[in-house]
N, C-alpha and C positions, 0 to 999 in steps of 0.2 A: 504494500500500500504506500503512494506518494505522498509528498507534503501537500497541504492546501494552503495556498496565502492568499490571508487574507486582509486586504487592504483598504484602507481609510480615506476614500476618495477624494472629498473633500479639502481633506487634511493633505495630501499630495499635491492636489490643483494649489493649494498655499504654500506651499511649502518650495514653489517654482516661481510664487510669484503672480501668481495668473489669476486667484481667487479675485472677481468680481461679481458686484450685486446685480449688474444686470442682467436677466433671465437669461439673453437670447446669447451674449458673451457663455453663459456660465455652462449654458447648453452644447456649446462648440468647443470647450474645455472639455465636460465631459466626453464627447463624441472622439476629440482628439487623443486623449486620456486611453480611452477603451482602444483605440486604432491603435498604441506604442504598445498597448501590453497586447493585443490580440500579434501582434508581432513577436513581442520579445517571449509569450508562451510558447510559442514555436521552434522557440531553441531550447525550451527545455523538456525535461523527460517527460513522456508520455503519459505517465502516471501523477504530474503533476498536475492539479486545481487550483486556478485560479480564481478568487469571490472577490470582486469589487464593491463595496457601500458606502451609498450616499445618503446623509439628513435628509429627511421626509417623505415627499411621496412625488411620483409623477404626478400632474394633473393634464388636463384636455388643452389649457394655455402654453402647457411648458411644451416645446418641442423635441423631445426627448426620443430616438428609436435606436435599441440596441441590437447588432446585425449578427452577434456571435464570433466565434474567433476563437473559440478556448473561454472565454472570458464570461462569467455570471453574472451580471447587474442585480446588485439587491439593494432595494431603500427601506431604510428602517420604519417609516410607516406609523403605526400604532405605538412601537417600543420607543418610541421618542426621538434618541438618537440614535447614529453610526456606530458610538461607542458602547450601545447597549449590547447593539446585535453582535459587534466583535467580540464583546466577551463571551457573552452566550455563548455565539460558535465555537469561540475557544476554550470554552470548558468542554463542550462536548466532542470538541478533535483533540483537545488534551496536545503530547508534545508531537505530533504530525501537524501541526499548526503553526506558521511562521507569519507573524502579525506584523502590519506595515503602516506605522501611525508615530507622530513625533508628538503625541500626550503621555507624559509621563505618568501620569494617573493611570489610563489605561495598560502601560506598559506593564504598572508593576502587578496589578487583576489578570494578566494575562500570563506571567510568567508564575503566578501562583497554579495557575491550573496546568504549568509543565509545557507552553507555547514559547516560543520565542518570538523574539520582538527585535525589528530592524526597523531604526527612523527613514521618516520617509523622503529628506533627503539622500541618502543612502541610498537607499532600494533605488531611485529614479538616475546616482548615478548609475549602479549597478546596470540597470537595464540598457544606457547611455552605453556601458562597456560593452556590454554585450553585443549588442547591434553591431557595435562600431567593427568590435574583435570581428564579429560572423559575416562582416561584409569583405574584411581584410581577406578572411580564411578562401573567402570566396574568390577575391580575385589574385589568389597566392600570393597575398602580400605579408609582410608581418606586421604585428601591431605595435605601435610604439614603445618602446622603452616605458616599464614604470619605476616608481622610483623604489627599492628592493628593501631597504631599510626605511622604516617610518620610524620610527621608534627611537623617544628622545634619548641624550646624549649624556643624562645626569638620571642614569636609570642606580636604585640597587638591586645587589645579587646578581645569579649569573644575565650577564651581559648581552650572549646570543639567544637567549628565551624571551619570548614575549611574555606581557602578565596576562594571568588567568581570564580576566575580562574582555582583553584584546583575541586571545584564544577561541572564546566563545563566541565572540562577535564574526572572526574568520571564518567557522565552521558552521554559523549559520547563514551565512553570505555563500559557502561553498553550495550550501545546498537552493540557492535562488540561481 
C-alpha cells in the first residue's frame, strides 16, 4: 500500500504567493494548482494518492471543474475547515499519510496520529525538482548541480551526520 498526501490547498496557493480574494483569480489558482500536481503525480509510484482540500464548498457562482489526473478534489464543506478534514484523514491513514500544510497546529495533530508532515513551501519546491529533474532525464541532460552539504558549519558531534530532525525530514521528502 502507497503513501497518500494529503495537501492543504489553500495553504499552498499562499504559500507561493498567489492567495487572492477574488473568486474568478482564486479559481484559476486552483485549476492551475490541480494541473502541477496532476503532473508531478505522474512521476511518482503508482501506488501513490494524491487528496487535494480546499475551505468550503463549490457553489453554482464559483467556476470550479476538476478534470482528474491522479488528483482528488475534496472541500471541507460541513466540517468547516481544510484543516479539519486533514486531520480526520490522517488519523484514519495513520503513518501512510504525508500531510502538506505550513500550520503548525495542524502539523503537530497530525504527527500524533503517526503522519508526516512537509510544509508547503517545500513540497511545491519539491514538485519544482521534480519536473524540472524528469524533463532533464528526458532530454538526457543532467540536472544541475545541488549544493551536497546544507548543513551549518558550527554543528556539535559527529560532523558528517545530519540531526535526527533533518533525517526525518529527508526521508519523508524521499518518499514524495
Amino acid at each position: 500500500m502507497g503513501h497518500i498526501v494529503l495537501i492543504d490547498g489553500y495553504n499552498v496557493i499562499g504559500s507561493e504567493g498567489r492567495f487572492r480574494k477574488d473568486r474568478d483569480i482564486l479559481a484559476r489558482e486552483r485549476e492551475n494548482l490541480i494541473r502541477r500536481l496532476s503532473e508531478y503525480r505522474s512521476l511518482l509510484a503508482p501506488d501513490t494518492e494524491i487528496q487535494l482540500i480546499f475551505d468550503g464548498f463549490p457553489s453554482d457562482r464559483d467556476p470550479f471543474r476538476h478534470r482528474g489526473g491522479g488528483v482528488t478534489v475534496l472541500f471541507s464543506e460541513e466540517e468547516g475547515s481544510a484543516d479539519a478534514v486533514i486531520v480526520r484523514l490522517s488519523e484514519r491513514f495513520g503513518n501512510r499519510a504525508i500531510v502538506v500544510t505550513s500550520d503548525r497546529e495542524v502539523i503537530l495533530r497530525v504527527r500524533q496520529s503517526g503522519a508526516q508532515a512537509v510544509g508547503a513551501r517545500e513540497f511545491m519546491e519539491r514538485v519544482g525538482a521534480r519536473r524540472t529533474s524528469a524533463s532533464h532525464t528526458i532530454r538526457n541532460e543532467k540536472p544541475e548541480d545541488e549544493d551536497e552539504d546544507p548543513r551549518p558549519q558550527t554543528k556539535k558531534g559527529n560532523p558528517r551526520r545530519l540531526s535526527k530532525k533533518e533525517r526525518a525530514r529527508r526521508r519523508t521528502l524521499l518518499n514524495l
